[in-house]
C-alpha positions in Angstrom: 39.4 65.3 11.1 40.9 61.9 12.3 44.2 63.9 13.2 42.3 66.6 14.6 40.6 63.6 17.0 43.8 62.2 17.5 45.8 65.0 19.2 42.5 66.1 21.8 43.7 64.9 25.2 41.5 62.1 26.2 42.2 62.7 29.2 40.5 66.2 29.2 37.8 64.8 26.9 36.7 61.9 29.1 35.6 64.7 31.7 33.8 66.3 28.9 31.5 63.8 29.0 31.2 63.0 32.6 30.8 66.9 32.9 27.7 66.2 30.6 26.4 62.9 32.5 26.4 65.3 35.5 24.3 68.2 33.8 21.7 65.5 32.7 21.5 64.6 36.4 21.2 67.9 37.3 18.5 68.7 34.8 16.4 65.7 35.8 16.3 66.4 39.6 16.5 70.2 39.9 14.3 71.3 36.4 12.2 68.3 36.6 11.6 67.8 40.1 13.5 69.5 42.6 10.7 71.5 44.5 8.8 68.3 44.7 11.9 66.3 46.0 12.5 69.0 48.6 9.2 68.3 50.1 9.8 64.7 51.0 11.5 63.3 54.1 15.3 63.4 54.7 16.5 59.7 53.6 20.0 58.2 52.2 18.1 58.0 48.6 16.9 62.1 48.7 20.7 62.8 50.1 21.9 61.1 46.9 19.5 62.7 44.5 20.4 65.8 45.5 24.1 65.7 46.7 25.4 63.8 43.8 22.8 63.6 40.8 21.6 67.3 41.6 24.8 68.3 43.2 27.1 67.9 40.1 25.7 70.0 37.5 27.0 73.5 38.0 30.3 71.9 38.8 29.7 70.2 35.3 29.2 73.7 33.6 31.7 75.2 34.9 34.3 72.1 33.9 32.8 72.3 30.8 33.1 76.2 30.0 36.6 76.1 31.6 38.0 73.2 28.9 36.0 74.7 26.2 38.6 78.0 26.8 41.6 76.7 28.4 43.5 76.1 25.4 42.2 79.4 23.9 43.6 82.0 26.7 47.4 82.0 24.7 46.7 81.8 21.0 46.2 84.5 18.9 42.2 84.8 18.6 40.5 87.5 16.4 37.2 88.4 15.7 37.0 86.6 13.2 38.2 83.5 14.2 35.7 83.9 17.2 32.7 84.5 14.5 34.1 81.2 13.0 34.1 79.2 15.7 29.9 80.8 16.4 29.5 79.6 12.8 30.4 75.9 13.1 28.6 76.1 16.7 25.4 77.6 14.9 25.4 74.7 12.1 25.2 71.7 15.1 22.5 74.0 16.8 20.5 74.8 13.8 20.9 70.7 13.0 19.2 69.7 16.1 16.5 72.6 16.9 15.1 72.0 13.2 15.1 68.3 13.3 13.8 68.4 17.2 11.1 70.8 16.0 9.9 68.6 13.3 10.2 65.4 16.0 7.9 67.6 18.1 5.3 68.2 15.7 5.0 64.3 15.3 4.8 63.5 19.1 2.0 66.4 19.1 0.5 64.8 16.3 0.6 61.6 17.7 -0.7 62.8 21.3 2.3 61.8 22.8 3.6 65.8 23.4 0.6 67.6 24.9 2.8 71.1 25.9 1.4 74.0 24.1 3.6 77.3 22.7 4.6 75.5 19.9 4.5 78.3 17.4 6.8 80.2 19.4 9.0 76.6 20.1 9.2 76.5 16.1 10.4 80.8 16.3 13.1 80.2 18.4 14.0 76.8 16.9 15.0 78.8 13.6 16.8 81.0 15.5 18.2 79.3 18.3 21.1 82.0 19.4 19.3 84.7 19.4 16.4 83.4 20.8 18.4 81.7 23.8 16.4 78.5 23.0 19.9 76.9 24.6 21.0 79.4 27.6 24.7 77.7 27.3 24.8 77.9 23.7 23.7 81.3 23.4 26.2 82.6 26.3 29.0 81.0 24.9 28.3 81.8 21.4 28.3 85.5 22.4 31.2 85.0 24.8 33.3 83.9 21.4 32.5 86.9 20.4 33.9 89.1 23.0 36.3 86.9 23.9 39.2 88.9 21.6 38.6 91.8 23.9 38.6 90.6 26.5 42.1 89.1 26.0 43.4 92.1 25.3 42.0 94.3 28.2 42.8 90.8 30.6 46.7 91.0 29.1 47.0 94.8 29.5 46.5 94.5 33.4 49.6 94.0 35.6 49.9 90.7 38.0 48.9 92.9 41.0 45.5 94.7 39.0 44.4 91.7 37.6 45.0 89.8 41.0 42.7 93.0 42.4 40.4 92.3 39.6 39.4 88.3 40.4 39.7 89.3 44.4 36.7 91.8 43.9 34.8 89.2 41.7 35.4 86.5 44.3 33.8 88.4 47.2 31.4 90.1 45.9 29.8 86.9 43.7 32.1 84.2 45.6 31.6 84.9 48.9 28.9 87.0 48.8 26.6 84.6 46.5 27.1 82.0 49.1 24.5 84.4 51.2 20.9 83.7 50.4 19.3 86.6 47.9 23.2 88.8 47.7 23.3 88.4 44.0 24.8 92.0 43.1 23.2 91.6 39.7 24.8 88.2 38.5 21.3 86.6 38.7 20.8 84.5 35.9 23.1 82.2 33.3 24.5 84.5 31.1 27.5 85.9 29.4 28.4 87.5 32.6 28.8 84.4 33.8 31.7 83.2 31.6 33.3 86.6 31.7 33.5 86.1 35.5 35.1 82.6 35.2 37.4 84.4 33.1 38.9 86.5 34.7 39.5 84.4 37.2 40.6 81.5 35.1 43.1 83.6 33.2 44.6 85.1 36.5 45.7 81.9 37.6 47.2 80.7 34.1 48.8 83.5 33.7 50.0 84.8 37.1 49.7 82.1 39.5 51.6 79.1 40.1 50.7 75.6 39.2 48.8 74.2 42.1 49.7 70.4 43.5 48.0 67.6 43.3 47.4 68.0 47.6 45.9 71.6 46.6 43.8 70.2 44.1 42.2 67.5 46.4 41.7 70.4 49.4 39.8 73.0 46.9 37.6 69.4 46.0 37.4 68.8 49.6 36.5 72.2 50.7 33.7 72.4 48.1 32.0 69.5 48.7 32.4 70.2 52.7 30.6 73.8 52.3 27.8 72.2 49.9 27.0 69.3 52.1 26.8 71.6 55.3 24.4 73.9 53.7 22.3 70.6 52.5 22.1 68.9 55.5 21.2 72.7 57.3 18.5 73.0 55.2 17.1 69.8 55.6 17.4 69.8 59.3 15.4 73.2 58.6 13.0 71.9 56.9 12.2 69.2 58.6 11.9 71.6 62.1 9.8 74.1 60.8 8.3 72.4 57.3 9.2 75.6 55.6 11.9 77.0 53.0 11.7 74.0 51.3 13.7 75.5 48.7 16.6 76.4 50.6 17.4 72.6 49.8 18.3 73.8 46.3 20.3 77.1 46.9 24.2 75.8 46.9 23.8 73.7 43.8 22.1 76.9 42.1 23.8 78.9 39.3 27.3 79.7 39.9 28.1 79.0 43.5 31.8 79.5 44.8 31.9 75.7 46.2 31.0 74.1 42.8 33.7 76.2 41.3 36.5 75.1 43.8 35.1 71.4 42.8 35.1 71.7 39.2 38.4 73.7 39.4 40.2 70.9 41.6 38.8 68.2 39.5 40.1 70.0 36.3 43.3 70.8 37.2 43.9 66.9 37.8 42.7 65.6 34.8 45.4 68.2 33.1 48.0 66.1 34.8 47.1 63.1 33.2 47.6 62.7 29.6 46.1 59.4 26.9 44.8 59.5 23.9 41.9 57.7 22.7 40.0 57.9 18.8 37.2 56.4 20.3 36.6 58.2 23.9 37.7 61.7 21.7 34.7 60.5 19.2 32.4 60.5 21.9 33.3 63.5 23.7 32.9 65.6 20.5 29.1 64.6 20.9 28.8 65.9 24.5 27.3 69.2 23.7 24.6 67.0 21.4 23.7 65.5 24.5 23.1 68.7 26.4 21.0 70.1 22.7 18.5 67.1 22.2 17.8 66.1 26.1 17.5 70.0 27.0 15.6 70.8 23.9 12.0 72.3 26.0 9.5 69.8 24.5 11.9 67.2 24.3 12.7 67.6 28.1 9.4 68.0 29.0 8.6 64.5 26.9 11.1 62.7 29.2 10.8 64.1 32.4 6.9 63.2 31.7 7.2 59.4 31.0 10.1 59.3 33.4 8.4 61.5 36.2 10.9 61.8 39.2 8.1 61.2 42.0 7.6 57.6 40.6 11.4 56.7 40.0 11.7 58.0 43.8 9.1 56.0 45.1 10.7 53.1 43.3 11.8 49.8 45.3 15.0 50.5 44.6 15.1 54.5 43.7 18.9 55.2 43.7 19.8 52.3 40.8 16.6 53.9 39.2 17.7 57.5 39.3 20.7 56.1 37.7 19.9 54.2 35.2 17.3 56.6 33.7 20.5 59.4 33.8 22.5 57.2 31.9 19.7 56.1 29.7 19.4 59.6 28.8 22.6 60.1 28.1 23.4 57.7 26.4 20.7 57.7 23.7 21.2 61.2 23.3 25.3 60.2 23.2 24.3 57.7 20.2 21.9 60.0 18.4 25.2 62.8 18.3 27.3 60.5 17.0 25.1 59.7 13.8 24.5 63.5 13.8 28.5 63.9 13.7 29.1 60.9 11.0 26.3 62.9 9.1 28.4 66.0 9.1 31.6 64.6 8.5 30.5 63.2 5.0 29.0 66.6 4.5 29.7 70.0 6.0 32.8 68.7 7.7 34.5 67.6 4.6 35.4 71.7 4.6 34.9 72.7 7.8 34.4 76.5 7.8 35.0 76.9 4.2 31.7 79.1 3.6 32.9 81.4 6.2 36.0 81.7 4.8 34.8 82.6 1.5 32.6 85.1 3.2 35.6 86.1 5.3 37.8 86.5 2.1 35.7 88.7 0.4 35.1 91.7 3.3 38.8 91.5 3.9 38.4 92.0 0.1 36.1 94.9 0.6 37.7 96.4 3.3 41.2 96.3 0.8 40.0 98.0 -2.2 37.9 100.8 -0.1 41.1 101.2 1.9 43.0 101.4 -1.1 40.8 103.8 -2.7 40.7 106.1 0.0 44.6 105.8 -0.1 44.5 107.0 -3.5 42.1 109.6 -3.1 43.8 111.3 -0.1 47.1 111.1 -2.9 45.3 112.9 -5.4 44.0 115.4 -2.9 47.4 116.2 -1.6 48.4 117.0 -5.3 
C-alpha cells in the first residue's frame, strides 16, 4: 500500500482534493440554497457564492471523472478487472452508507434529524449502487463496467471517425446544451454522462496533439469568460424584470461545455507538473469519503440545516463565512476518511481484492472444466 501511495502523482492527487473542496461548495450553494440565493440582490458576496463556491463543482466532477480514467484509456482492462475495481468501490460505499445510516437513526433519536423516509434511507443504504443513493458512485460504478467495451469500439474507429464522433457530441450537448432547455436527452447525471467525456477524452489522447501550456490557460480563460457572461446576464435579468430567477444557476448546471474547457485546461497543467508526497497522496485517497459522508441525504440535510445558507449570507462578514463552513466540511469529512482508510488498511486492505479473486478463480475454473467437457464431448461425437 505504502508503494502503491508512493508512485500516485501528487501532483494529480492534490487536485483530487481541491476538485472535492469545490463539489462541497457546490453542494452547499446550489442543493442547499441556490433558488433562495438567486432571489437576493446582485452584490460582490452573491457574485462570489455563485461564481466561485457554486461555480466550481461541475468543473470539479468533471476533473475528478477525467483523473479517475486517464491512466486507464492504454492498459489492458477486462471485465473483470472492471468488476474488481466496482468491488473495492462497493466495500468503501457499503462502509459509509451502513455506518451513516446507523448515525442517522441516533440524530432521529436524539431529535436532532427530523427528515422523514427513513425506511427507504435504510433500503437504499444496503444497497447503495443500485439504489443510486450516490449518483457519482453509481454512474461510475457502472461506467467500470462498460468501460472494456467501450475501449474496444473507441480503438476500432479511425482518427477521422472518432474525430466525427466527439464533433457530433460537442454540438449537439456542447454547444447546444449551452441553449436554455436543448438537452437532446442528456438530462440528468448519469452514465451517459461519463461515456460522453469519453469519447471526447480518448480522442484527444489518442489522436490529438499535446496542447501548450498558452492553450491550456485560453480553454481556462474561455470557460470562465462564457460562465461569467451568462451570470452577470442573468442577474441583470433578474434584477430588470424580477423573473427567471433560476436562470442564475443554468451555466454551472450538469455538464456544461464551459466547465469542461475549465476542468480540461486546469488538468492538463497539473499533468505537467510532477511531486510526490506520502502525506498529500494519503489525503487524496480520502476525497471520495468526503463526497460519501457530506452528500449522504440526511447527513446533508443535517448540515445544510444548522449551517443554513440564508444566515451565513446575512453574516457580517458572509464571504470568510461561506468559506470557512466549506472547508469545515471538508475537512471533518477529510479526517473522518482517513480513520475510515487506516481502518481498512489493518483489515480488508491487507489483501486488497483477494475475495474477488477467489471468486474470480473459481468461474474461470467453471468456465475451464465445462469448456473442456464440451471439448471432449464434441471428440467423442466425431468418433
Amino acid at each position: 500500500m505504502q508503494s502503491t501511495v508512493m508512485q500516485r502523482n501528487s501532483s494529480v492527487e492534490s487536485l483530487r482534493l481541491v476538485s472535492m473542496l469545490m463539489v462541497v461548495g457546490y453542494h452547499y450553494v446550489y442543493v442547499g440554497g441556490g433558488g433562495w440565493l438567486a432571489q437576493q440582490p446582485m452584490s460582490i458576496a452573491k457574485l462570489v457564492y455563485q461564481f466561485v463556491y457554486m461555480g466550481g463543482g461541475w468543473v470539479a466532477n468533471f476533473m475528478f471523472f477525467a483523473m479517475s480514467v486517464w491512466f486507464l484509456m492504454d492498459r489492458e482492462y477486462t471485465l473483470t478487472s472492471g468488476l474488481r475495481r466496482v468491488w473495492i468501490l462497493e466495500r468503501q460505499l457499503l462502509f459509509w452508507s451502513v455506518t451513516l445510516l446507523a448515525v442517522t437513526l441516533v440524530l432521529h433519536h436524539e431529535g436532532v434529524y427530523v427528515g422523514d423516509g427513513l425506511a427507504m434511507t435504510a433500503v437504499r443504504s444496503v444497497f447503495p449502487l443500485s439504489t443510486n443513493l450516490w449518483w457519482y458512485a453509481s454512474a461510475y460504478a457502472l461506467f467500470l463496467v462498460l468501460l472494456p467495451f467501450l475501449n474496444d469500439g473507441l480503438r476500432r474507429l479511425s482518427k477521422r471517425r472518432h474525430g466525427q464522433l466527439a464533433a457530433v457530441c460537442l454540438v449537439v450537448w456542447g454547444v447546444g446544451g449551452l441553449v436554455p432547455h436543448v438537452e437532446f436527452g442528456l438530462t440528468d447525471a448519469s452514465v451517459f454522462v461519463f461515456i460522453y467525456w469519453y469519447a471526447l477524452i480518448t480522442y484527444y489522447r489518442w489522436h490529438m496533439r499535446e496542447l501548450g501550456v498558452r492553450s491550456c490557460w485560453t480553454l481556462i480563460g474561455a470557460g470562465i469568460g462564457v460562465e461569467l457572461v451568462y451570470l452577470l446576464a442573468a442577474n441583470a435579468m433578474f434584477m430588470a424584470t424580477g423573473r427567471m430567477a433560476g436562470m442564475q444557476m443554468f451555466i454551472f448546471d450538469h455538464w456544461r461545455l464551459p466547465s469542461m474547457m475549465i476542468g480540461a485546461g486546469i488538468l492538463l497543467l497539473v499533468l505537467r507538473c510532477s511531486f510526490h508526497s506520502v502525506f498529500v497522496n494519503v489525503l487524496a485517497a480520502s476525497a471520495f469519503g468526503v463526497y460519501l459522508i457530506h452528500f449522504y441525504p440526511p447527513i446533508f440535510r443535517c448540515w445544510t440545516t444548522y449551517l443554513p445558507l440564508p444566515t451565513i449570507f446575512g453574516s457580517a462578514h458572509p464571504i470568510i463565512s461561506g468559506a470557512l463552513v466549506i472547508l469545515t466540511v471538508f475537512a471533518v469529512c477529510l479526517a473522518l476518511d482517513l480513520l475510515r482508510q487506516g481502518l481498512f488498511r489493518l483489515t480488508v486492505d491487507r489483501h486488497q481484492g483477494a475475495w474477488f479473486d477467489r471468486l474470480a478463480a473459481v468461474v474461470r475454473g467453471r468456465r475451464m472444466r465445462r469448456r473442456t467437457a464440451q471439448e471432449g464431448g464434441a471428440a467423442d461425437s466425431t468418433e
